[in-house]
LOTIDO-940538 format. One record per residue: residue number from 1; residue in one letter; x negated, y, z negated of N, C-alpha, C, O, CB in turn. Coordinates in Angstrom, 2 decimals, m for minus. Glycine has a CB too. Example, Ala and Ser with C-alpha at 12.3 -4.5 7.8 and 13.67 -1.06 7.14 Angstrom:
REM LOTIDO-940538
<node><resi>1</resi><resn>A</resn><n_px>m13.19</n_px><n_py>m5.69</n_py><n_pz>m7.80</n_pz><ca_px>m12.30</ca_px><ca_py>m4.50</ca_py><ca_pz>m7.80</ca_pz><c_px>m13.20</c_px><c_py>m3.30</c_py><c_pz>m7.80</c_pz><o_px>m14.24</o_px><o_py>m3.32</o_py><o_pz>m8.46</o_pz><cb_px>m11.31</cb_px><cb_py>m4.47</cb_py><cb_pz>m9.05</cb_pz></node>
<node><resi>2</resi><resn>S</resn><n_px>m12.85</n_px><n_py>m2.25</n_py><n_pz>m7.08</n_pz><ca_px>m13.67</ca_px><ca_py>m1.06</ca_py><ca_pz>m7.14</ca_pz><c_px>m12.90</c_px><c_py>0.03</c_py><c_pz>m7.87</c_pz><o_px>m13.41</o_px><o_py>1.14</o_py><o_pz>m8.04</o_pz><cb_px>m14.08</cb_px><cb_py>m0.60</cb_py><cb_pz>m5.72</cb_pz></node>
REM end
This chain:
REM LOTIDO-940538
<node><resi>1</resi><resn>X</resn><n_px>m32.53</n_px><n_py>70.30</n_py><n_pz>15.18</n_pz><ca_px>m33.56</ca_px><ca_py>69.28</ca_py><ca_pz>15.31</ca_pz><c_px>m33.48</c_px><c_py>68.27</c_py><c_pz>14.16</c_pz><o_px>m33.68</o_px><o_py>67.05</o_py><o_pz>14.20</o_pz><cb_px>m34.94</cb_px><cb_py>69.93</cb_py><cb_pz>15.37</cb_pz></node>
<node><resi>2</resi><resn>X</resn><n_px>m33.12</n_px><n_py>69.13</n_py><n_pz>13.03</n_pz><ca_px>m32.68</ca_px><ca_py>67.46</ca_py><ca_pz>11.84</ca_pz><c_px>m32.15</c_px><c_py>66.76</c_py><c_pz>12.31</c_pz><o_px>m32.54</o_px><o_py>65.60</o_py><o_pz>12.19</o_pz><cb_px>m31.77</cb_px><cb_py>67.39</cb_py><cb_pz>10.57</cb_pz></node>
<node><resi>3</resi><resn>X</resn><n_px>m30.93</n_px><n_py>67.05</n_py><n_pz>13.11</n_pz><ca_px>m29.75</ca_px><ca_py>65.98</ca_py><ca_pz>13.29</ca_pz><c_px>m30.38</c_px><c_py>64.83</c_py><c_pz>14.21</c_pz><o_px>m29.70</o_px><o_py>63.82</o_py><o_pz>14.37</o_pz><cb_px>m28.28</cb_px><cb_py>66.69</cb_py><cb_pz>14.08</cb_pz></node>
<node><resi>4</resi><resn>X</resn><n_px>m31.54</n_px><n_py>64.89</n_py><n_pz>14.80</n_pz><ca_px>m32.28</ca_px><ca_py>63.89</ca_py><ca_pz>15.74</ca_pz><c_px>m33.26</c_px><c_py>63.13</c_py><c_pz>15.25</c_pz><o_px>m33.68</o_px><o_py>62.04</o_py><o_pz>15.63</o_pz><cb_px>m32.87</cb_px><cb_py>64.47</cb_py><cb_pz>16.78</cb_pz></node>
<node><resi>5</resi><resn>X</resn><n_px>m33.70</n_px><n_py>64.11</n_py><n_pz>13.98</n_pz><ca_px>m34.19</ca_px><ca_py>63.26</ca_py><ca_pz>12.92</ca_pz><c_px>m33.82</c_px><c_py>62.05</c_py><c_pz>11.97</c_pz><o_px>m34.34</o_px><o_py>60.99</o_py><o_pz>11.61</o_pz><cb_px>m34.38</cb_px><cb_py>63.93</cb_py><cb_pz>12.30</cb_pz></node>
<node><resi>6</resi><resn>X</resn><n_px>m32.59</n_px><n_py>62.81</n_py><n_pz>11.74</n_pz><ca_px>m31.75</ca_px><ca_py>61.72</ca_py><ca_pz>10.94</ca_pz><c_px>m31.37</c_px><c_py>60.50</c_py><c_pz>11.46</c_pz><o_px>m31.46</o_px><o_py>59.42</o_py><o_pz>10.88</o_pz><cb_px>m30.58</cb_px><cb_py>62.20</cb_py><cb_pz>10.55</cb_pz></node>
<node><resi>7</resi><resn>X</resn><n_px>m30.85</n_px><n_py>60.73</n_py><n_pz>12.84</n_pz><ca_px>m30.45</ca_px><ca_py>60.08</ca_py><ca_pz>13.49</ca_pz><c_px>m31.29</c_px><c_py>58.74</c_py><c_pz>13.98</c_pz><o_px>m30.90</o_px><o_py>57.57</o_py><o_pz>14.11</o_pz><cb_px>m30.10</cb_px><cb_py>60.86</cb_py><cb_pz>14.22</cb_pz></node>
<node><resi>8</resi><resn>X</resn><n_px>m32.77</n_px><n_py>59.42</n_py><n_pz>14.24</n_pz><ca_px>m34.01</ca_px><ca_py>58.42</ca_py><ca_pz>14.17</ca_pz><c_px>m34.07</c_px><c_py>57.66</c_py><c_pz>12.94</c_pz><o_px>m34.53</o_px><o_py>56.53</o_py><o_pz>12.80</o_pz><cb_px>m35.36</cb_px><cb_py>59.13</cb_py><cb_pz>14.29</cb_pz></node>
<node><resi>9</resi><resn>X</resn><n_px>m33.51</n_px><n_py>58.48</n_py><n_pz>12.01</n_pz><ca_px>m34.35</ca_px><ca_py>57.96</ca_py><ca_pz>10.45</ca_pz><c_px>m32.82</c_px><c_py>56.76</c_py><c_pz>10.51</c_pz><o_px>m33.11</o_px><o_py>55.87</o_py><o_pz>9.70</o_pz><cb_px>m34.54</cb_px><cb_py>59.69</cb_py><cb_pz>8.48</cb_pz></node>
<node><resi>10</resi><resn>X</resn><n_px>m31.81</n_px><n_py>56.53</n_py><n_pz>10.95</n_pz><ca_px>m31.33</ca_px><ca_py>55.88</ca_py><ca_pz>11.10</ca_pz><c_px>m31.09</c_px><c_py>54.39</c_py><c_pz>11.15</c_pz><o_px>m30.65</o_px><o_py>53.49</o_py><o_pz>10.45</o_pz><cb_px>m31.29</cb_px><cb_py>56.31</cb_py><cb_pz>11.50</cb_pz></node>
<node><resi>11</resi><resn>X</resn><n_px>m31.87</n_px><n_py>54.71</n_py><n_pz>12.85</n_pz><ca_px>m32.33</ca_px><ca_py>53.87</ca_py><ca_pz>13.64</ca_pz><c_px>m33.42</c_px><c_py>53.13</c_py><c_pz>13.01</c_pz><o_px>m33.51</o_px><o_py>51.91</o_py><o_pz>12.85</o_pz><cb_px>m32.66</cb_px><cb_py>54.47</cb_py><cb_pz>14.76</cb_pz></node>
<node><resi>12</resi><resn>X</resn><n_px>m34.43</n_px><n_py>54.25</n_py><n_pz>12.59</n_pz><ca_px>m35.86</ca_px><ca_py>53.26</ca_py><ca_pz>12.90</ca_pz><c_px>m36.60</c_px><c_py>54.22</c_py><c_pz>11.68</c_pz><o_px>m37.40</o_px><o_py>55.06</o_py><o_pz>12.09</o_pz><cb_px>m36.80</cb_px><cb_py>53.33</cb_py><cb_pz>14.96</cb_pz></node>
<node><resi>13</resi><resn>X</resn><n_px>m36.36</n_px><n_py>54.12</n_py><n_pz>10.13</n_pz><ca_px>m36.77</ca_px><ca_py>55.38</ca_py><ca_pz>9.19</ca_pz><c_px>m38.16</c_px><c_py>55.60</c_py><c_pz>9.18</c_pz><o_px>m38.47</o_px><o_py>56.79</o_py><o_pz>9.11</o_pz><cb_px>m36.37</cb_px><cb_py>55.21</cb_py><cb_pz>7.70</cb_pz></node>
<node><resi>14</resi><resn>X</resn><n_px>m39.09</n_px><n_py>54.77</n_py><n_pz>9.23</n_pz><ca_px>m40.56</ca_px><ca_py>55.42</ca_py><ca_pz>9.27</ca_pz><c_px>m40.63</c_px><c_py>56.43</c_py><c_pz>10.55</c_pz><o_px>m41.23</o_px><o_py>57.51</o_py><o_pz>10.51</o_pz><cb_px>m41.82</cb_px><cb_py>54.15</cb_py><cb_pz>9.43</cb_pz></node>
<node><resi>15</resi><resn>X</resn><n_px>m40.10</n_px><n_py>56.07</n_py><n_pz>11.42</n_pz><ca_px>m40.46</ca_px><ca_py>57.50</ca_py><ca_pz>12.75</ca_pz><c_px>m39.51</c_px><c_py>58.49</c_py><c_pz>12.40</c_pz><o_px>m39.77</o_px><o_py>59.47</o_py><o_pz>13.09</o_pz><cb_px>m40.13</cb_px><cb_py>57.13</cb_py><cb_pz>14.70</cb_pz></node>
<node><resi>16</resi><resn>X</resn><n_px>m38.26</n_px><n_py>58.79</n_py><n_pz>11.46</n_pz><ca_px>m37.98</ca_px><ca_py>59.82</ca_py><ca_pz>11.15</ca_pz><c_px>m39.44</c_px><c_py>60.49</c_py><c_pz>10.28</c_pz><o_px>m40.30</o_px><o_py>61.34</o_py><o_pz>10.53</o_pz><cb_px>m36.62</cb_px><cb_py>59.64</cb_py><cb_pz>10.46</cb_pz></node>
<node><resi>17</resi><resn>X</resn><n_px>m39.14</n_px><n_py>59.61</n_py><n_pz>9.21</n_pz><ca_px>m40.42</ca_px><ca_py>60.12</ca_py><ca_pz>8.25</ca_pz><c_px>m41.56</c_px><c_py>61.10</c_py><c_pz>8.91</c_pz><o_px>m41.66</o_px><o_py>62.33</o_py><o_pz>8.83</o_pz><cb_px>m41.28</cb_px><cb_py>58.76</cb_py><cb_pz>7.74</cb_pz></node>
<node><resi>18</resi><resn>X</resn><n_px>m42.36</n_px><n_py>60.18</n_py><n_pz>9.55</n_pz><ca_px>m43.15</ca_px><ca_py>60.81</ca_py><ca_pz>10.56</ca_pz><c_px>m42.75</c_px><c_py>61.74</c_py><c_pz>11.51</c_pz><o_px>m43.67</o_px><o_py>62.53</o_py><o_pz>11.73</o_pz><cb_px>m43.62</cb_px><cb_py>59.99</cb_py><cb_pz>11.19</cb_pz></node>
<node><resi>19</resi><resn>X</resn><n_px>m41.91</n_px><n_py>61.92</n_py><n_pz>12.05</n_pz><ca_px>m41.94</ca_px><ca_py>63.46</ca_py><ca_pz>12.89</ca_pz><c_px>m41.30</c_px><c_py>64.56</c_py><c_pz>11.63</c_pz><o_px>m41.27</o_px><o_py>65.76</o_py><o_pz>11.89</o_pz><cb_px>m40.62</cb_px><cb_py>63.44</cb_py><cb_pz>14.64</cb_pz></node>
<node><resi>20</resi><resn>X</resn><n_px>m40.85</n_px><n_py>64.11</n_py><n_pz>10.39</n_pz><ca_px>m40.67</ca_px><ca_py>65.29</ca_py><ca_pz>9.78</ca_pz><c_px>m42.53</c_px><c_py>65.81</c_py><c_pz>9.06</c_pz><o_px>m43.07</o_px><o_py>66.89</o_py><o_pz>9.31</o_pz><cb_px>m39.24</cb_px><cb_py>64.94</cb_py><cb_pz>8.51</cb_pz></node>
<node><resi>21</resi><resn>X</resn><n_px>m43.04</n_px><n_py>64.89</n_py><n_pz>8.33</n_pz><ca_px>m44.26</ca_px><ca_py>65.02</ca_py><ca_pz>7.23</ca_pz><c_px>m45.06</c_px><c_py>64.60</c_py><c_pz>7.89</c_pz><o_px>m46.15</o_px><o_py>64.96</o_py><o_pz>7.44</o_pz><cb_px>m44.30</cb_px><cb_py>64.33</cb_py><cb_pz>5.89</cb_pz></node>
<node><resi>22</resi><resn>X</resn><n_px>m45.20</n_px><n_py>63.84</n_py><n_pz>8.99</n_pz><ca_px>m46.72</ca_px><ca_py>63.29</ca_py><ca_pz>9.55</ca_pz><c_px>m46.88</c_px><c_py>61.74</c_py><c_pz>8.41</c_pz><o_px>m46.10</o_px><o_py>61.21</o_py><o_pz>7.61</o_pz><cb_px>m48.38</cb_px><cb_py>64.88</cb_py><cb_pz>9.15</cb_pz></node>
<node><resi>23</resi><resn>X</resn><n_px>m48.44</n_px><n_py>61.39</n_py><n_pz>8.91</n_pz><ca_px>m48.24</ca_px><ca_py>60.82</ca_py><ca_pz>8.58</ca_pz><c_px>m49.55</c_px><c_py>60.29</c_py><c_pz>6.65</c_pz><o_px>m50.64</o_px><o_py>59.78</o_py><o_pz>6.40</o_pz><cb_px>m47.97</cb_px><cb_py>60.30</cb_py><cb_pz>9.92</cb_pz></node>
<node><resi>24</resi><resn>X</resn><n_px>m48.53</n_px><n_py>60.83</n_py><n_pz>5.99</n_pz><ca_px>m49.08</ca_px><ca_py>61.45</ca_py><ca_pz>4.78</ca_pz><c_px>m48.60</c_px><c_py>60.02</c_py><c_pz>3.66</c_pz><o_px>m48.61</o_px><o_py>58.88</o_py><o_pz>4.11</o_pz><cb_px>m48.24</cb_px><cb_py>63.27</cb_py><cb_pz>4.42</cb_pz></node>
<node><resi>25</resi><resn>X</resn><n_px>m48.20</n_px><n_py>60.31</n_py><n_pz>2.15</n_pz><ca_px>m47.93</ca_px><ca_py>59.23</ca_py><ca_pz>1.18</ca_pz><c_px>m46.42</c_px><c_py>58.81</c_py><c_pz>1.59</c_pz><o_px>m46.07</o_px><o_py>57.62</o_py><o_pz>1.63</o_pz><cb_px>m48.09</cb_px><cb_py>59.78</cb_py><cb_pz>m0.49</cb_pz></node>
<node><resi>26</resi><resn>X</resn><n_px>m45.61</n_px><n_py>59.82</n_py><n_pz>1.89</n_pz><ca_px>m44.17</ca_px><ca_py>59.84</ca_py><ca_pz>2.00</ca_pz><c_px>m43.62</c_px><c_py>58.75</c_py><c_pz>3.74</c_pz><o_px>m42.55</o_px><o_py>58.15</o_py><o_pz>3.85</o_pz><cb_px>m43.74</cb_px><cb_py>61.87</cb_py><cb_pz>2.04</cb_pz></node>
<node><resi>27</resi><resn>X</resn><n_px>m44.64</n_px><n_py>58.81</n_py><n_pz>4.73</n_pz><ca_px>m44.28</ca_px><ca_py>57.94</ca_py><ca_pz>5.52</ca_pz><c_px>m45.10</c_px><c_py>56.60</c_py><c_pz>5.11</c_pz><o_px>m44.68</o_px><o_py>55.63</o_py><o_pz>5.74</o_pz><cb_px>m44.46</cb_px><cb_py>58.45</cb_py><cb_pz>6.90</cb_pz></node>
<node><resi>28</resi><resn>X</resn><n_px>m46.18</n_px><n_py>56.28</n_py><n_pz>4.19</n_pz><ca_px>m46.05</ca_px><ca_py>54.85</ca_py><ca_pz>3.78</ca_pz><c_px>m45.59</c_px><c_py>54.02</c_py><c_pz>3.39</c_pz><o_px>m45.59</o_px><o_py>52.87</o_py><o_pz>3.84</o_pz><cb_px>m46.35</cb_px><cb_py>54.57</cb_py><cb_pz>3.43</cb_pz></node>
<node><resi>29</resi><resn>X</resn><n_px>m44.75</n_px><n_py>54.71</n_py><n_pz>1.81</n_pz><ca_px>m43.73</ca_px><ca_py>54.61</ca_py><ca_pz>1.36</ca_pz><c_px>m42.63</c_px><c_py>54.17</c_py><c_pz>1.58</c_pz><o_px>m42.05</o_px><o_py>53.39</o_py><o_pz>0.83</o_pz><cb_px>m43.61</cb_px><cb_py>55.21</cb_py><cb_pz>1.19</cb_pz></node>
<node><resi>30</resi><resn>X</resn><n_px>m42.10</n_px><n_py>54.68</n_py><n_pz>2.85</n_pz><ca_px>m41.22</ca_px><ca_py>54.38</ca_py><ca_pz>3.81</ca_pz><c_px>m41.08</c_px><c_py>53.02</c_py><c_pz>4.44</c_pz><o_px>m40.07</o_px><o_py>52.33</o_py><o_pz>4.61</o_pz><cb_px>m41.46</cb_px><cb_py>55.19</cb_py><cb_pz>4.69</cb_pz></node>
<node><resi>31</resi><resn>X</resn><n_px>m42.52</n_px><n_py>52.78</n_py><n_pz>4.78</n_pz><ca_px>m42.53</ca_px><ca_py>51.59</ca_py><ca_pz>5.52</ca_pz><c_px>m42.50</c_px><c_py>50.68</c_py><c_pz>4.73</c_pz><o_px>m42.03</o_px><o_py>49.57</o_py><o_pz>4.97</o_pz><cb_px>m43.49</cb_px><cb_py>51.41</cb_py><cb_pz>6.33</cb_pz></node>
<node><resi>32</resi><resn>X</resn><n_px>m43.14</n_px><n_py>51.15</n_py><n_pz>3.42</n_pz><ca_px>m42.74</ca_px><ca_py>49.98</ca_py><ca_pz>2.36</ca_pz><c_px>m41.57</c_px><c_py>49.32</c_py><c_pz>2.09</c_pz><o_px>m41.34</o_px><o_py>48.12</o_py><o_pz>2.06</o_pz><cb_px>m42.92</cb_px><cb_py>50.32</cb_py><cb_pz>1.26</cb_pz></node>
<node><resi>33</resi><resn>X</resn><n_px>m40.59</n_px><n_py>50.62</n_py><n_pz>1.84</n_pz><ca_px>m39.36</ca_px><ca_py>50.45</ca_py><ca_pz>1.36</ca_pz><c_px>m38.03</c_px><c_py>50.09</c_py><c_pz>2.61</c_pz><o_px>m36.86</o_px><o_py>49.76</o_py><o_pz>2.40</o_pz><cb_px>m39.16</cb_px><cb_py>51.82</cb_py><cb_pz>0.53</cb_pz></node>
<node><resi>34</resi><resn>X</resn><n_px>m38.93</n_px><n_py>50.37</n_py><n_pz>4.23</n_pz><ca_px>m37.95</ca_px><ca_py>49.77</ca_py><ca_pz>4.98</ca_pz><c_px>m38.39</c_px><c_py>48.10</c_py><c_pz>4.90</c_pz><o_px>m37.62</o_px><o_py>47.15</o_py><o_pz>5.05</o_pz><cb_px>m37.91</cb_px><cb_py>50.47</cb_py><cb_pz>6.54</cb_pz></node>
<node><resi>35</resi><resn>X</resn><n_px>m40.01</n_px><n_py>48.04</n_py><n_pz>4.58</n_pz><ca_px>m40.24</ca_px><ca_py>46.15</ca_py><ca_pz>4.71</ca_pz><c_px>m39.37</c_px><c_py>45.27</c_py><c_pz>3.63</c_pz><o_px>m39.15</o_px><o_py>44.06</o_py><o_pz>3.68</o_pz><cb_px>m42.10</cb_px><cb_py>45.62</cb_py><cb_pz>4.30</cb_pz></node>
<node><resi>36</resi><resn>X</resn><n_px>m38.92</n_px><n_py>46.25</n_py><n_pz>2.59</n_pz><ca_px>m38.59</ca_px><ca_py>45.44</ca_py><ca_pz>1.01</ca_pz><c_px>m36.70</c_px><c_py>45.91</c_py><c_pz>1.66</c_pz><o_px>m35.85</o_px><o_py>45.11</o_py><o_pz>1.27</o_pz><cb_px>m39.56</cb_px><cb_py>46.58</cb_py><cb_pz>m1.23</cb_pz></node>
<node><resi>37</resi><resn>X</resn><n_px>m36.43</n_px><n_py>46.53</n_py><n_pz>2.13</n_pz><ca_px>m34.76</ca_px><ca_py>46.16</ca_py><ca_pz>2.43</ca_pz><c_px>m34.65</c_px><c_py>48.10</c_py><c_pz>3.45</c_pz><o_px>m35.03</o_px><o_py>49.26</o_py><o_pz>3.29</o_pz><cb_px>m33.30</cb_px><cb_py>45.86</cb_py><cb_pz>0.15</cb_pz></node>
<node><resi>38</resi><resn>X</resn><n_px>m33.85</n_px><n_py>47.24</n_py><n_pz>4.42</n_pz><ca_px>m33.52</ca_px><ca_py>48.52</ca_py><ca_pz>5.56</ca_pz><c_px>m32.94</c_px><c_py>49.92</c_py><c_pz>4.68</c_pz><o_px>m33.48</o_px><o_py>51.02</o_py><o_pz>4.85</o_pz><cb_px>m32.07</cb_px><cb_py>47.93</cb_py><cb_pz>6.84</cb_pz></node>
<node><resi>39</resi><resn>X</resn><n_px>m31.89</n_px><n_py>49.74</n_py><n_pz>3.84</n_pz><ca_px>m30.95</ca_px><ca_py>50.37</ca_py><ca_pz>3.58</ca_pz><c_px>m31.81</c_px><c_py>51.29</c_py><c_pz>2.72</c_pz><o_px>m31.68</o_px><o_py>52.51</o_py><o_pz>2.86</o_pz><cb_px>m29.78</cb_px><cb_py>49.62</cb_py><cb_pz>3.08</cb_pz></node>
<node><resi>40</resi><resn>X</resn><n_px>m32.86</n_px><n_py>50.68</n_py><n_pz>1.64</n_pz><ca_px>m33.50</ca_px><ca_py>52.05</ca_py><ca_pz>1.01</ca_pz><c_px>m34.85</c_px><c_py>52.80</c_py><c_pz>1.98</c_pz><o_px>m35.26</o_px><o_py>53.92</o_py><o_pz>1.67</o_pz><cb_px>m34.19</cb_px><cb_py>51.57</cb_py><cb_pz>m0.66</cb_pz></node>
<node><resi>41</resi><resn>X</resn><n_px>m35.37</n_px><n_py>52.11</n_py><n_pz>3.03</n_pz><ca_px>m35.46</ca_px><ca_py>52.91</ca_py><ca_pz>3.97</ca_pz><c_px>m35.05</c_px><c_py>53.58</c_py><c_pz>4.43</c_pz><o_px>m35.87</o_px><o_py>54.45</o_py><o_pz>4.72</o_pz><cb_px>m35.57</cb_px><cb_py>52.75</cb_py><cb_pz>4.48</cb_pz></node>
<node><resi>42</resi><resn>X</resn><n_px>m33.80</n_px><n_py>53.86</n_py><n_pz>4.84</n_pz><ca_px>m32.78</ca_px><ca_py>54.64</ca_py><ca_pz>5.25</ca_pz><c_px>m32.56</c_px><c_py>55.73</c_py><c_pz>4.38</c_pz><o_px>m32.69</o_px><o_py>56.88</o_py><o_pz>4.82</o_pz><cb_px>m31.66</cb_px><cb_py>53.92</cb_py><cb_pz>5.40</cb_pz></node>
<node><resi>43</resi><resn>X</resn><n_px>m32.33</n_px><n_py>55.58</n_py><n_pz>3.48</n_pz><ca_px>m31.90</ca_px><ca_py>56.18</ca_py><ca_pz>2.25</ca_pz><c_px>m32.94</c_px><c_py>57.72</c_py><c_pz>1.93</c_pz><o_px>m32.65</o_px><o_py>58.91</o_py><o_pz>2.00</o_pz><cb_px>m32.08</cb_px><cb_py>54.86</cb_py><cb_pz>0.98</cb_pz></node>
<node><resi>44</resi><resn>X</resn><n_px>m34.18</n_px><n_py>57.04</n_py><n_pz>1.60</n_pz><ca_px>m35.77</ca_px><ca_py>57.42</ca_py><ca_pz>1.72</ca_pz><c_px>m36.06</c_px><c_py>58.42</c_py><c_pz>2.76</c_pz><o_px>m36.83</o_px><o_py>59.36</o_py><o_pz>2.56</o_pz><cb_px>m36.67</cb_px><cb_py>56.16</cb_py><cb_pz>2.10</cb_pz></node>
<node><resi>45</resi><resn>X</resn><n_px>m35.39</n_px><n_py>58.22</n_py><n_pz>3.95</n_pz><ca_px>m36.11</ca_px><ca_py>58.79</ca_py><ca_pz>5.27</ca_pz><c_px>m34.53</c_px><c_py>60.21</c_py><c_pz>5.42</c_pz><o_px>m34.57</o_px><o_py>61.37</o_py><o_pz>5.82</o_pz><cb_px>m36.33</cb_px><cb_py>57.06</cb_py><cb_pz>7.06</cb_pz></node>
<node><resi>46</resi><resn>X</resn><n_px>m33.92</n_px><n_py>59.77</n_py><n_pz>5.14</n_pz><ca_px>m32.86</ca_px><ca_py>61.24</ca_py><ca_pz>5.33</ca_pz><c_px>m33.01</c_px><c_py>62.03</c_py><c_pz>3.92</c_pz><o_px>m32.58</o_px><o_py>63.18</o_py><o_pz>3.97</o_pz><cb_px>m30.89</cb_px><cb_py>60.80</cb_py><cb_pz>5.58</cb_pz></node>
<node><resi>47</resi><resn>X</resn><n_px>m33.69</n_px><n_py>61.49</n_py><n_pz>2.34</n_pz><ca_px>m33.64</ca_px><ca_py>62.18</ca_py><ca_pz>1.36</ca_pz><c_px>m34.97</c_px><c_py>62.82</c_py><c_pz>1.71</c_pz><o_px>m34.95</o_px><o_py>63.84</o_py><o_pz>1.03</o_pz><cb_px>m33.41</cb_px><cb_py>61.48</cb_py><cb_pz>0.07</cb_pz></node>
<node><resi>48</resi><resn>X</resn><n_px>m35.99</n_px><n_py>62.81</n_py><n_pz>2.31</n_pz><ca_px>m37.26</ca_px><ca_py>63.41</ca_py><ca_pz>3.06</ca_pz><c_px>m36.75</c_px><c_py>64.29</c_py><c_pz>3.70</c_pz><o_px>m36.63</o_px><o_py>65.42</o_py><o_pz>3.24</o_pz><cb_px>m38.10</cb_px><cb_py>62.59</cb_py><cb_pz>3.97</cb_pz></node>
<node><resi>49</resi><resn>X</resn><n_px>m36.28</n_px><n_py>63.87</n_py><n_pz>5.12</n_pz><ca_px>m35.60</ca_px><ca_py>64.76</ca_py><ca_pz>6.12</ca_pz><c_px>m34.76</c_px><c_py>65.71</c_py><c_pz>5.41</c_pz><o_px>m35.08</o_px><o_py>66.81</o_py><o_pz>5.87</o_pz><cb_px>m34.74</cb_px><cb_py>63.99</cb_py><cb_pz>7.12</cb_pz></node>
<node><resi>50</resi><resn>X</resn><n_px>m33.87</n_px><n_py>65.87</n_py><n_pz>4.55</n_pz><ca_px>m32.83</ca_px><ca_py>67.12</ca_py><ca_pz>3.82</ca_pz><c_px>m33.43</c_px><c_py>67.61</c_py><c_pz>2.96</c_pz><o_px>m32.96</o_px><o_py>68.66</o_py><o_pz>2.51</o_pz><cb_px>m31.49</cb_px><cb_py>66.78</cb_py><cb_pz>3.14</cb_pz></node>
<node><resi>51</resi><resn>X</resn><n_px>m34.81</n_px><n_py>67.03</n_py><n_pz>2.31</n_pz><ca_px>m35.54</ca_px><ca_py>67.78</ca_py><ca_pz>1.29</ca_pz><c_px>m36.11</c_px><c_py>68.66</c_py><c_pz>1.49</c_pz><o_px>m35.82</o_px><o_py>69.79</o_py><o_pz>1.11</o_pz><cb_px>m36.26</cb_px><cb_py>67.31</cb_py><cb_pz>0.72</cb_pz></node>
<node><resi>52</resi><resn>X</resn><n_px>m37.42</n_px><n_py>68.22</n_py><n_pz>2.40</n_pz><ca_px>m38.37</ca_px><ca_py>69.33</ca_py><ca_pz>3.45</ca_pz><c_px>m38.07</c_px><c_py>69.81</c_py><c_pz>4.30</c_pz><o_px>m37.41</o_px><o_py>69.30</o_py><o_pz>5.21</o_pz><cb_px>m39.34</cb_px><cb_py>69.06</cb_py><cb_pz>4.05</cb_pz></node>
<node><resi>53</resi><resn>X</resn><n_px>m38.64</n_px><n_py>71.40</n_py><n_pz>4.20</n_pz><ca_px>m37.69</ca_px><ca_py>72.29</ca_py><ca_pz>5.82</ca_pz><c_px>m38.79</c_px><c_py>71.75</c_py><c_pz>6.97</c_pz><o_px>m39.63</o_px><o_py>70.86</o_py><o_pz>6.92</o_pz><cb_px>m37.66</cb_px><cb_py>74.75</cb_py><cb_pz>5.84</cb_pz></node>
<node><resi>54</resi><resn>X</resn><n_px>m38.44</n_px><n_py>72.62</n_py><n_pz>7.95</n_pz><ca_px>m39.04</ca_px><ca_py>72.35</ca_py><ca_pz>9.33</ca_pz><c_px>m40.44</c_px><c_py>72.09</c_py><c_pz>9.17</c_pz><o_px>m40.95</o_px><o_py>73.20</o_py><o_pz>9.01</o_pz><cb_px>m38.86</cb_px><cb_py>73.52</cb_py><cb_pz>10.33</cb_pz></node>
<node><resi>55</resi><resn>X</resn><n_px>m41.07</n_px><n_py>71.45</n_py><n_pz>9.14</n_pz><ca_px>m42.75</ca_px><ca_py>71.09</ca_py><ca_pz>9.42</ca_pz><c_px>m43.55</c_px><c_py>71.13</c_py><c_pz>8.19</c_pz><o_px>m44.76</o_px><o_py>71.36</o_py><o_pz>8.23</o_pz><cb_px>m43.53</cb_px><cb_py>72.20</cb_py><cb_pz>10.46</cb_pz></node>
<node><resi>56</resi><resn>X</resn><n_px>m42.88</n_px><n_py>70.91</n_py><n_pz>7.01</n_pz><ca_px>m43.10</ca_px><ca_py>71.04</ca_py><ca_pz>5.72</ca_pz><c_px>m43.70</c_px><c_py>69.51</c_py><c_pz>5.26</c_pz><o_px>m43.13</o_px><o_py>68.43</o_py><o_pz>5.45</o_pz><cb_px>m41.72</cb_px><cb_py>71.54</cb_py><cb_pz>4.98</cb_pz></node>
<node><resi>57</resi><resn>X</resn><n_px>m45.09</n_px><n_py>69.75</n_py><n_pz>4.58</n_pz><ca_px>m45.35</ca_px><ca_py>68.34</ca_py><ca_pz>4.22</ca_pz><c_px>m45.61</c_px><c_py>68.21</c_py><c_pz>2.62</c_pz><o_px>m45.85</o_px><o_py>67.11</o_py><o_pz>2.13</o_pz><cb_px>m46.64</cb_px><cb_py>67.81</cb_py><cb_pz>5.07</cb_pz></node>
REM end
């Protein structure tokens, strides 16, 4: 199920964010850092996703 995560966090990193943590400090963040440049969105949303295990917030 990561790998669909990532794969989202890819695509579109705040909805990775969010189906890993909900929606807590770590998916705001996100949206911040995808509005200020894609790539550390990206970055942000798979270092979330490989940090926290399954349903971990």
């Amino acid at each position: 199920m990561d790998i669909v995560r990532i794969i989202l966090a890819v695509i579109l990193p705040p909805l990775g964010v969010f189906l890993q943590v909900g929606p807590g400090k770590h998916f705001w963040l996100n949206i911040l850092l995808t509005i200020l440049g894609y790539i550390p969105g990206i970055v942000h949303a798979v270092w979330i996703i490989a940090r926290t295990g399954p349903h971990r917030a």
